[in-house]
C-alpha positions in Angstrom: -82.3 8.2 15.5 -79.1 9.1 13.4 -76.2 7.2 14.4 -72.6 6.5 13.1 -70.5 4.7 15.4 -66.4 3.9 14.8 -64.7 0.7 15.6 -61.4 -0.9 14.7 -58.8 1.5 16.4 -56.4 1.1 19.1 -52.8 0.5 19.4 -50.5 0.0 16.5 -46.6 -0.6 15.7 -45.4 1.9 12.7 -45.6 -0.4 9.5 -48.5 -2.4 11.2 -52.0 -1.7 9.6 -55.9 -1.3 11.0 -59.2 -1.2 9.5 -61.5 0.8 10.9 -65.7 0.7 10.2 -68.4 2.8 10.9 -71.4 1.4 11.3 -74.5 3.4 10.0 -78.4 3.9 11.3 -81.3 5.7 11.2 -80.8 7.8 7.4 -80.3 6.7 3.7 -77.2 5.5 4.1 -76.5 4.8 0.0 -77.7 8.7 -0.7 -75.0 10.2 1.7 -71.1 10.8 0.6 -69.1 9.2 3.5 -65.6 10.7 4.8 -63.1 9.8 7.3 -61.4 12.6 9.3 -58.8 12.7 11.9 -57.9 15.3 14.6 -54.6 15.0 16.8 -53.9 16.5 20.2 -53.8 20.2 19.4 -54.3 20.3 15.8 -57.3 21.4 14.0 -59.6 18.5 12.5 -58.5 17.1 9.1 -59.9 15.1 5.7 -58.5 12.1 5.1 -60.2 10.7 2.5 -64.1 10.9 0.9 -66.5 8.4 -0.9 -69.5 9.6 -3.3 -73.0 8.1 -2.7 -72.7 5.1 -5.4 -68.9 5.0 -5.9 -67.0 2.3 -5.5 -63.6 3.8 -5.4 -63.1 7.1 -3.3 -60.1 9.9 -3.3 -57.2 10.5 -0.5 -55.9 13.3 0.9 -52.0 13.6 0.1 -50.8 12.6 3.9 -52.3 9.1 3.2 -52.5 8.7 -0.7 -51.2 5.2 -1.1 -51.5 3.6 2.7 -54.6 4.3 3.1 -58.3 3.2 1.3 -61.8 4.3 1.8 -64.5 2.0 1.0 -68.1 1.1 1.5 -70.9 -1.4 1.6 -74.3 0.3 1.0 -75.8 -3.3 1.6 -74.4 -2.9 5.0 -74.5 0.5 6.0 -71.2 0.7 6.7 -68.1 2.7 5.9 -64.2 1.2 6.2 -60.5 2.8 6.0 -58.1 0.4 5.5 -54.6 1.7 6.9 -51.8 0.2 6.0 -47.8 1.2 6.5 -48.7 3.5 9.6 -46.6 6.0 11.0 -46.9 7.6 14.4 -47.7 10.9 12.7 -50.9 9.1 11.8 -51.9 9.0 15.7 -55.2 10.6 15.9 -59.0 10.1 16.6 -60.6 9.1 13.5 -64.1 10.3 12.4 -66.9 9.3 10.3 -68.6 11.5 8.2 -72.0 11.5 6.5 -73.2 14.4 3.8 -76.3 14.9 2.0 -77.5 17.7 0.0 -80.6 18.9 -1.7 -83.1 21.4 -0.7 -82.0 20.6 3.0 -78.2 19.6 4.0 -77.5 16.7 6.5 -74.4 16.4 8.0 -73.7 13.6 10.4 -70.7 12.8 12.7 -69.6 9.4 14.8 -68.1 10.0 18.1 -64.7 9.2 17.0 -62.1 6.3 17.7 -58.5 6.5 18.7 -55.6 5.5 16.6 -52.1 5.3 18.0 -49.3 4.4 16.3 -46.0 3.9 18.7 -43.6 1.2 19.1 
């Protein structure tokens, strides 16, 4: 059974910082690219930032570049964001993401944990 489950969110104070993980099961986890995405009340679901099967850095969308780093273990199954210098416009649920391609395409989502970001 195919699972990706968040952790790490909650309640922040802007400037304050979070790491979030997802924990991975049930598929390859070091053949599938890994994203985090976030969706705030009443906007449409966004990328924040995406990490290839074997790469040890990743790339940012332009709304985090710079506060924010993706990384992940492949020993652990495990995906991280590292949020630093948060701003309430970064309030959101945050999403996991899991792609693999070849004759067949997998796509696999967590369930999603909330970040707030108020004083």
């Amino acid at each position: 059974q195919v699972q990706l489950v968040e952790s790490g969110g909650g309640l922040v104070q802007p400037g304050g910082s979070l790491r979030l993980s997802c924990a991975a099961s049930g598929f390859t986890f070091s053949r599938y690219a890994l994203s985090w995405y976030r969706q705030a009340p009443g906007k449409e679901r966004e990328f924040i930032a995406g990490i290839a099967s074997s790469a040890s850095t990743g790339h940012d969308a332009n709304a985090v570049q710079g506060r924010f780093t993706i990384s992940r273990d492949n020993a652990k199954n495990t995906l991280y964001l590292q949020m630093n210098s948060l701003k309430p416009e970064d309030t959101a649920v945050y999403y996991c993401n899991a792609v693999y391609s070849d004759v067949v395409s997998y796509d696999y989502w967590g369930q999603g944990t909330q970040v707030t970001v108020s004083s």
